[in-house]
N, C-alpha and C positions, 0 to 999 in steps of 0.2 A: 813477614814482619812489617813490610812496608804498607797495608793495609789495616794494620793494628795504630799503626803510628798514624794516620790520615783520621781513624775513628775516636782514636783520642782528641785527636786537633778539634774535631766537630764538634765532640763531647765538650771542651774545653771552652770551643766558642760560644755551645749552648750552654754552659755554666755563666758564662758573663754574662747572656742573655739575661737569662733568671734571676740573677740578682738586680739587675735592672731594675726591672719587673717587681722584684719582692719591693725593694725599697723604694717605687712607686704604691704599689698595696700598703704597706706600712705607713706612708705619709697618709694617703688616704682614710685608713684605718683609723689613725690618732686625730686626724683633724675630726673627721666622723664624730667621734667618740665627746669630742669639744662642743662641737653646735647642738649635739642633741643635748649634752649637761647643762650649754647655757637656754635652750629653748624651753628645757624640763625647768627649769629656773624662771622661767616667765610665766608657763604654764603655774606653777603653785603662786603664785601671786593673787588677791584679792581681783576677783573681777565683779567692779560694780555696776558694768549693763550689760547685756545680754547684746546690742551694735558693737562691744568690745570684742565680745569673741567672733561674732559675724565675719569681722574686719581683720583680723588678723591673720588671713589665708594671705592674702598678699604682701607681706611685710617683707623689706629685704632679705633680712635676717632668715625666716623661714624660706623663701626662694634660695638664697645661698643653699640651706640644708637639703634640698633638693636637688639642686648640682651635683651636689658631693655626693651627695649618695649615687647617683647614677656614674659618676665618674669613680667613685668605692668598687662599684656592679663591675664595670666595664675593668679595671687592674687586677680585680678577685680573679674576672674569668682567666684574663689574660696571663697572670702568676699563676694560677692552678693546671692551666695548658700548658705551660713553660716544663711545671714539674711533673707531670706526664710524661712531656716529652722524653725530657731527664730522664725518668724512670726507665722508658721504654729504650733510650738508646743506652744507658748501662747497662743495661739486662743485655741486648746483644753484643757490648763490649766484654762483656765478664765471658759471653758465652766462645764467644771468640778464642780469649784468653784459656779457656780447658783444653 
């Protein structure tokens, strides 16, 4: 029993983990979600020279959306590893438990 009780404790630990993790991805997620609605927002705007759109690869605003997204990449991976993890040490918990 005393080895059931240790594999919960880890389980337990790796649940706090996870939700770390998730509502890391979740902030990510919705901010994500923000810059691209406001860049889609610049984008349909009248563009009267063609130096407008040249210039606009460098703008804070699109550098920021660049961040995020690779820091979105890098919480996705990290939350979908977490829930793996999860998965895989349930599954030897439950198997434990029969």
């Amino acid at each position: 029993m005393g080895d059931i009780e240790v594999d919960y404790k880890i389980f337990t630990d790796l649940s706090k983990g996870r939700e770390v993790t998730r509502k890391k991805f979740e902030h990510y997620r919705v901010k994500l979600a923000k810059l691209r609605e406001k860049e889609a927002k610049k984008d349909s705007g009248n563009v009267t020279s063609g130096a407008i759109m040249f210039n606009r690869g460098g703008t804070k605003d699109h550098e920021r959306l660049v961040r995020n997204v690779e820091k979105f990449e890098k919480s996705e991976h990290y939350f979908k590893s977490a829930t793996r993890t999860m998965d895989e040490k349930i599954t030897l918990l439950l198997k434990r438990l029969d």
